[in-house]
TORVEXLUM-976974 format. One record per residue (C-alpha): residue number from 1; residue in one letter; chain; z, y, x. Coordinates in steps of 0.2 Angstrom, whole numbers, plus 5000, padded with zeros to 4 digits. Each point is the difference from the previous one (the first is absolute). Last residue first. Layout:
BEGIN
+------+------+--------+------+------+------+
: banu : roke : gudren :   pz :   py :   px :
+------+------+--------+------+------+------+
:  NUM :    A :      A :    Z :    Y :    X :
...
+------+------+--------+------+------+------+
//
This chain:
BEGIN
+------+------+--------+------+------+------+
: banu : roke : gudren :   pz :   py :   px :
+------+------+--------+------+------+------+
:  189 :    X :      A : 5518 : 6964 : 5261 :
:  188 :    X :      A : 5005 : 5018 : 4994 :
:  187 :    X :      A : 4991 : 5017 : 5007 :
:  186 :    X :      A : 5011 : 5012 : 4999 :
:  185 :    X :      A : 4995 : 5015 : 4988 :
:  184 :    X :      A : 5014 : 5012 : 5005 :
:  183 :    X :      A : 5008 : 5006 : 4985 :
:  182 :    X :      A : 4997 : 5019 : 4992 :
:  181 :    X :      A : 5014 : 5010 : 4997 :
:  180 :    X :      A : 4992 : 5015 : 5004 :
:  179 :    X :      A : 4999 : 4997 : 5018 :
:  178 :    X :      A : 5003 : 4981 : 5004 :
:  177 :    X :      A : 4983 : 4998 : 5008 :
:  176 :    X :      A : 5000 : 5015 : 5011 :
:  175 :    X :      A : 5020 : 4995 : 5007 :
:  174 :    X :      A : 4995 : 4986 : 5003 :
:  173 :    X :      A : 4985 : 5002 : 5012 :
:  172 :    X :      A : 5011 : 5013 : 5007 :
:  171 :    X :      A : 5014 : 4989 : 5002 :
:  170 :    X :      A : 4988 : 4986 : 5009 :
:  169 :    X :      A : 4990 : 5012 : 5010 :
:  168 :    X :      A : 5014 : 5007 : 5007 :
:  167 :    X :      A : 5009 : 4982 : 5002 :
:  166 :    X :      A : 4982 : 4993 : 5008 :
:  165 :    X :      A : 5000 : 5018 : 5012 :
:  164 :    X :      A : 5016 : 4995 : 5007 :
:  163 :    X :      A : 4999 : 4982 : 5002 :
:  162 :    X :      A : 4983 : 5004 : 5012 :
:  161 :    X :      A : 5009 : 5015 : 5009 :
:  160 :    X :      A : 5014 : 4984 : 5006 :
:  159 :    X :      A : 4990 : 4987 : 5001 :
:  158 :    X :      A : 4988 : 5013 : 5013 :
:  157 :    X :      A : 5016 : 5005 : 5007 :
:  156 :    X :      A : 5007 : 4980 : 5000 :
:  155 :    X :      A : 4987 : 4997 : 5012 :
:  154 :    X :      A : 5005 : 4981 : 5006 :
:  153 :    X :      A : 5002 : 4999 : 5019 :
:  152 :    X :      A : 5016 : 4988 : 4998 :
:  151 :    X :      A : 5010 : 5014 : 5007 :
:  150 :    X :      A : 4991 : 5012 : 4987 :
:  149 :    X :      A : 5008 : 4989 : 4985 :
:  148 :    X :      A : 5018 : 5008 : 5005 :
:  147 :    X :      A : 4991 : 5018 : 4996 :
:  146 :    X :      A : 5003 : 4995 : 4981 :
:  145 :    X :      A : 4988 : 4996 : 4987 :
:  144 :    X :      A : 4994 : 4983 : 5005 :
:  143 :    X :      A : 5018 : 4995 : 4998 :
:  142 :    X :      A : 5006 : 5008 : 4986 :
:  141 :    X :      A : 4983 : 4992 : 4990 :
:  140 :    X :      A : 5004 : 4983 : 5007 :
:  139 :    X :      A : 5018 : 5001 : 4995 :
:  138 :    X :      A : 4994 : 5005 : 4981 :
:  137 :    X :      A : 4986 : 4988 : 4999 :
:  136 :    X :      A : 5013 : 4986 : 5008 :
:  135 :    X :      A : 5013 : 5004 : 4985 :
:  134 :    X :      A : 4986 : 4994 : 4984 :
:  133 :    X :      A : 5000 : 5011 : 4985 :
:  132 :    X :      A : 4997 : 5016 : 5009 :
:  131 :    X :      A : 4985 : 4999 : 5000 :
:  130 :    X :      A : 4993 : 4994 : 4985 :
:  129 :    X :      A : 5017 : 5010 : 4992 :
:  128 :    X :      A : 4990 : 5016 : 5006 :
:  127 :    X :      A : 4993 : 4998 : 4985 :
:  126 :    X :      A : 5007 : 5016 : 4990 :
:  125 :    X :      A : 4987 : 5011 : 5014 :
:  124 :    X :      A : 5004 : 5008 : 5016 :
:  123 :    X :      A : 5005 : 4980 : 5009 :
:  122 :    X :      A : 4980 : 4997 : 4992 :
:  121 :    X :      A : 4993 : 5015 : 5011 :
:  120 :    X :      A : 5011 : 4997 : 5015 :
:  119 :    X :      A : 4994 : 4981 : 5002 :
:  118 :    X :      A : 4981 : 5005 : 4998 :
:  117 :    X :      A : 5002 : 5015 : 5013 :
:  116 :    X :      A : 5007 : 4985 : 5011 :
:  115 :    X :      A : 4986 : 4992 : 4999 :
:  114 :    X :      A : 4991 : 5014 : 5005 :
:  113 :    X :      A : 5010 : 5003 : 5017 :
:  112 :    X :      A : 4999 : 4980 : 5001 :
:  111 :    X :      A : 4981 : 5002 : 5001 :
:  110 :    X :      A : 4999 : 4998 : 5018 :
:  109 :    X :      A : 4995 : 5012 : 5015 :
:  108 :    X :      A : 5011 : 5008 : 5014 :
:  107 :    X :      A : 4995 : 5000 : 5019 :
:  106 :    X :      A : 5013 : 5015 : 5008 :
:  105 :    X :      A : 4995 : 5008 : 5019 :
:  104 :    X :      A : 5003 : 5018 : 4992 :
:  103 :    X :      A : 5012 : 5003 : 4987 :
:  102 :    X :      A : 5011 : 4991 : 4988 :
:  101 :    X :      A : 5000 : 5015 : 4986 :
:  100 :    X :      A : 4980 : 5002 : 5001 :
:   99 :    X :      A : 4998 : 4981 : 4997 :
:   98 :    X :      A : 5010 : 5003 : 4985 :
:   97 :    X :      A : 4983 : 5009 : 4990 :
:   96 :    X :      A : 4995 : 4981 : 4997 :
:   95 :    X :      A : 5015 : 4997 : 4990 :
:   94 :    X :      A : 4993 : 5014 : 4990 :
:   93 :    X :      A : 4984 : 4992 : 4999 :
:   92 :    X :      A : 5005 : 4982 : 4994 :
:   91 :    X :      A : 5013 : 5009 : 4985 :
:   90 :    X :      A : 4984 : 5009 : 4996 :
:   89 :    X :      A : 4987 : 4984 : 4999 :
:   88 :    X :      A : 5013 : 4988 : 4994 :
:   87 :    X :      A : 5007 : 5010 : 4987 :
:   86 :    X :      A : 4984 : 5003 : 4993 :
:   85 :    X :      A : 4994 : 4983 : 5001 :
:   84 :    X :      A : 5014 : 4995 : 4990 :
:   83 :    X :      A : 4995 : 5015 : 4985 :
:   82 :    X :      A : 4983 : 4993 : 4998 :
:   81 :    X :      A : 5003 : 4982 : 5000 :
:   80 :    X :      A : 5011 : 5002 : 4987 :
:   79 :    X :      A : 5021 : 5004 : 4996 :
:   78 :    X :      A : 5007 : 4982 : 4994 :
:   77 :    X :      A : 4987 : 4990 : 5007 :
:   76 :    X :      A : 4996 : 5007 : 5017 :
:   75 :    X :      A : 5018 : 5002 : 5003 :
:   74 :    X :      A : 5006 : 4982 : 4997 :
:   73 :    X :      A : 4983 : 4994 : 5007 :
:   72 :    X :      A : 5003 : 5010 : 5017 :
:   71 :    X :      A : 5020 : 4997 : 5001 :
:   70 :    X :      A : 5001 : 4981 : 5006 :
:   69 :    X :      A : 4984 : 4999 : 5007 :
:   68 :    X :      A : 4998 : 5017 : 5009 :
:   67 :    X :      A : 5017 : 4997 : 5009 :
:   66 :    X :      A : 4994 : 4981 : 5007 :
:   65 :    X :      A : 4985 : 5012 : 5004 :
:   64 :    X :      A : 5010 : 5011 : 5010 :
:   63 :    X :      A : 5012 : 4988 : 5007 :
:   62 :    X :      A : 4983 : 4988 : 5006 :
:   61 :    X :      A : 4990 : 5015 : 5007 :
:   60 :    X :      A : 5014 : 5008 : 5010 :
:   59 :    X :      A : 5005 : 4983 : 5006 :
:   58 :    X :      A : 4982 : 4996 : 5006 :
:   57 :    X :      A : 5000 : 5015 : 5011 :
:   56 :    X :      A : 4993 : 5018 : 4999 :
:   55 :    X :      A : 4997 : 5003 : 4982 :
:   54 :    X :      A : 4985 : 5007 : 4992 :
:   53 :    X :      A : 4994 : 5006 : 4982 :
:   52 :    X :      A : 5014 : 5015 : 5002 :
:   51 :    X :      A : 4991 : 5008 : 5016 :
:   50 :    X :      A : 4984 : 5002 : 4993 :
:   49 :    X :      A : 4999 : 5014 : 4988 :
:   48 :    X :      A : 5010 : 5009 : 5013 :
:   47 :    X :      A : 4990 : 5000 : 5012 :
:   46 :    X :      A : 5003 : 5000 : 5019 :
:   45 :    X :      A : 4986 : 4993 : 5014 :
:   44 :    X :      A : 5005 : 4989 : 5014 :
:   43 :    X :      A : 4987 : 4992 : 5010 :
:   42 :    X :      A : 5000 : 5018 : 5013 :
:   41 :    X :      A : 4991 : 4993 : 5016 :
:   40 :    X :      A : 4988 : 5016 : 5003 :
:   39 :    X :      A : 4985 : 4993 : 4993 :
:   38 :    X :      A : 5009 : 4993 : 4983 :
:   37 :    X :      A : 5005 : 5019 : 4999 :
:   36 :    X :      A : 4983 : 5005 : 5001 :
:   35 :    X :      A : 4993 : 4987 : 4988 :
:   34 :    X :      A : 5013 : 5004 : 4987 :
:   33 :    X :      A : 4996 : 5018 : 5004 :
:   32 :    X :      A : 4983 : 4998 : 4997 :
:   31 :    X :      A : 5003 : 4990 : 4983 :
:   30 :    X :      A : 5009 : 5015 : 4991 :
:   29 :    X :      A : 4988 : 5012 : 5005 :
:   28 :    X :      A : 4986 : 4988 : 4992 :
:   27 :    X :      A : 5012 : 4997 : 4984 :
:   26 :    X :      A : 5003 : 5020 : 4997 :
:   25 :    X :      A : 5017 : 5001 : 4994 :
:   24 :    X :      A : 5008 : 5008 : 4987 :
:   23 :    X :      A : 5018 : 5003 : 4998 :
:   22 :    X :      A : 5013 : 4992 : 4986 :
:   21 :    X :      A : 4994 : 4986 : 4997 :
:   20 :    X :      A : 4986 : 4995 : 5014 :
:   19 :    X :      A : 5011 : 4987 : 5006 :
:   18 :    X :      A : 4991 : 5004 : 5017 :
:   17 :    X :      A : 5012 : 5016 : 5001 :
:   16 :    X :      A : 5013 : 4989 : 5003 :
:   15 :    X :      A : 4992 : 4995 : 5016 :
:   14 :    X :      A : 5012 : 5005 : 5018 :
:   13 :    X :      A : 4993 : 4992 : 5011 :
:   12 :    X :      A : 5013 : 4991 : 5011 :
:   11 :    X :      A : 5006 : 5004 : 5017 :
:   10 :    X :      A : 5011 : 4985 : 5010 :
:    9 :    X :      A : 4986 : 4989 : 4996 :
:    8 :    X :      A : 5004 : 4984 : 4990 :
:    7 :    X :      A : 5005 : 4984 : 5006 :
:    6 :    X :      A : 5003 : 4987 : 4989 :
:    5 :    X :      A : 5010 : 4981 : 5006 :
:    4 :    X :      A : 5017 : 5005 : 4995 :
:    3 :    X :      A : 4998 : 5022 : 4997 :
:    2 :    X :      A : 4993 : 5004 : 5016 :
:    1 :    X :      A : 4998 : 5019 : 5005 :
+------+------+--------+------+------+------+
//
């Protein structure tokens, strides 16, 4: 498989588990089957945790952190570190879990999937006008959302499951903070 001027394998190892999270794994076992698969020719290996710190071309690294410019201080500000890196790290994994709706042969890595879990999490809360406020956010966000974006090899599915867990996230978020007539406690600049 060649993805521009990378060639991966056409089997990956599958290493999830290597997050250690959410299974436990013995570090020695772990590294034999890295060796084992490098012996047999596999140089792709699958996690997760990984895919959403990396994108494939230079225009995928230059939208995504011309994206992370524009809405990461607003966001990191106004609702905390804590709370953005949240959103990144489970809107970025559910994108990731897309790769299992495009099938077998597909490359997909990036953290547009998480970005956009960012986006969908302020559009679910009263400043969706930071968003909103500007028409080319809102023909970007149609775009990249729709199956049309997949004839310019763009993943919309991973923007797509990414958006949708940063609005759950987002109403829910609000919804806890606002219980009991409480106000969100925004942090102003």
């Amino acid at each position: 498989m060649e993805l521009g001027s990378l060639k991966a394998s056409d089997v990956g190892l599958g290493a999830w588990q290597a997050g250690g999270r959410a299974w436990t794994v013995d570090r020695a076992e772990l590294l034999k089957a890295y060796r084992r698969a490098f012996e047999l020719g596999i140089n792709f290996v699958d996690t997760a945790e990984t895919s959403m710190f990396f994108d494939p071309t230079i225009l995928d690294y230059v939208f995504n952190m011309l994206t992370l410019f524009f809405i990461g201080p607003f966001f990191e500000r106004r609702y905390g570190a804590g709370i953005m890196w949240r959103v990144y790290l489970i809107s970025g994994f559910a994108a990731a879990l897309s790769i299992y709706l495009y099938g077998q042969g597909t490359i997909m890595a990036g953290a547009s999937g998480a970005l956009f879990g960012m986006v969908g999490f302020i559009l679910a809360l009263p400043d969706r006008w930071v968003i909103l406020s500007n028409p080319w956010n809102i023909i970007a966000i149609i775009f990249l959302l729709t199956p049309f974006a997949a004839s310019f090899g763009i993943a919309y599915l991973g923007h797509l499951l990414g958006f949708i867990v940063g609005i759950a996230y987002g109403y829910l978020w609000y919804r806890r903070v606002t219980r009991f007539g409480s106000r969100p406690r925004y942090r102003y600049f």
